[in-house]
N, C-alpha and C positions, 0 to 999 in steps of 0.2 A: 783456567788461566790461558790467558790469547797468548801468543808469541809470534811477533812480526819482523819478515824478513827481507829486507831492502837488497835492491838487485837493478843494475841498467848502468850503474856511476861509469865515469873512464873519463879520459882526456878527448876535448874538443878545442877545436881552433873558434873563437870568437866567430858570433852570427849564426853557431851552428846549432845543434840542435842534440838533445838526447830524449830517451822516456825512460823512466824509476818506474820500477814496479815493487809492490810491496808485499808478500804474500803472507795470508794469517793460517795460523793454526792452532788447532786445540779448543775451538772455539767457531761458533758463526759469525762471520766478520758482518753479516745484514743487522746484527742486535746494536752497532757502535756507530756512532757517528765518528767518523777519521780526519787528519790531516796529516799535513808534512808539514816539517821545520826546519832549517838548515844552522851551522854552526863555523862560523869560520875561525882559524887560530886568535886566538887573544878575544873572542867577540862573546857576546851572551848568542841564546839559541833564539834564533828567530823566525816568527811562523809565517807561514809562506799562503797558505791554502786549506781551507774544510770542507766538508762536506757531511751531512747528515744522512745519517744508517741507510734510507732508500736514496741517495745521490739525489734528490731532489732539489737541495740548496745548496749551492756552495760559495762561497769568501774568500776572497783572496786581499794578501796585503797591498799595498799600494803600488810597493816597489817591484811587485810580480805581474800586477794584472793588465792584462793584453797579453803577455809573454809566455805566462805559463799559466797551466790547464787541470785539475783534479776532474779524475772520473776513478770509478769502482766498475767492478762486476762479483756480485756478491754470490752468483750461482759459481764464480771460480775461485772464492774468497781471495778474490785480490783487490789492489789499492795501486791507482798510477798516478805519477806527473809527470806531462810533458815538459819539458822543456823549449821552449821556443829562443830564438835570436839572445844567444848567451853570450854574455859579457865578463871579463877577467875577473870582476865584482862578485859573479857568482858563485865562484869557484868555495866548495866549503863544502863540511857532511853533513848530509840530507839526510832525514830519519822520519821514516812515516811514527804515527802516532797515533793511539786510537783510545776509545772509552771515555773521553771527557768531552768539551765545547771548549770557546773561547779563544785567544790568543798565546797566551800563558802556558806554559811547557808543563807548570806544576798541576795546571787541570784534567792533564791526559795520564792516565793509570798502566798504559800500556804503549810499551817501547820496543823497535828496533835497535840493531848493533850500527846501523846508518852505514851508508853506503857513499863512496869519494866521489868530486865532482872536480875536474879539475879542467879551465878556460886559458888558452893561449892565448896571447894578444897576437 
């Protein structure tokens, strides 16, 4: 059983910038293909970014890509996204996610407790 632990969230002033780190345990985080989702009050979970087990492919949603970045390092079994030029919009909890594909929150088998992201205007 994997268990993933989100870590980098905090307040930013718009334009700015953070990095999420996700780190796995219990488990080789190289056997998963991973992503992030994020989740803001009142909103369903939505996914942001993947990447497959060797970081060789990765996806990002529409409303992310340019802005923000997935990469791994599996010899440290960790999982990141940067964050680039963030906007008030972004502001929500961010939960890496691992063991499944696709866009769909219900494909992924394994969860973080998500970590706060909060954007000043």
């Amino acid at each position: 059983q994997v268990q993933l632990v989100e870590s980098g969230g905090g307040l930013v002033q718009a334009g700015g910038s953070l990095r999420l780190s996700c780190a796995a345990s219990g488990g080789t985080l190289s056997s998963y293909n991973m992503a992030w989702f994020r989740q803001a009050p009142g909103k369903e979970r939505e996914f942001l970014a993947r990447t497959t087990s060797n970081g060789i492919r990765t996806d990002y949603a529409d409303s992310v890509k340019g802005r923000f970045a997935i990469s791994r390092d599996n010899a440290k079994n960790m999982v990141y996204l940067q964050l680039n030029t963030l906007k008030p919009d972004d502001a929500a909890v961010y939960y890496c996610a691992g063991g499944g594909w696709g866009a769909q929150p219900e494909l992924y088998n394994y969860w973080g407790q998500g970590t706060q992201v909060t954007v000043s205007s």
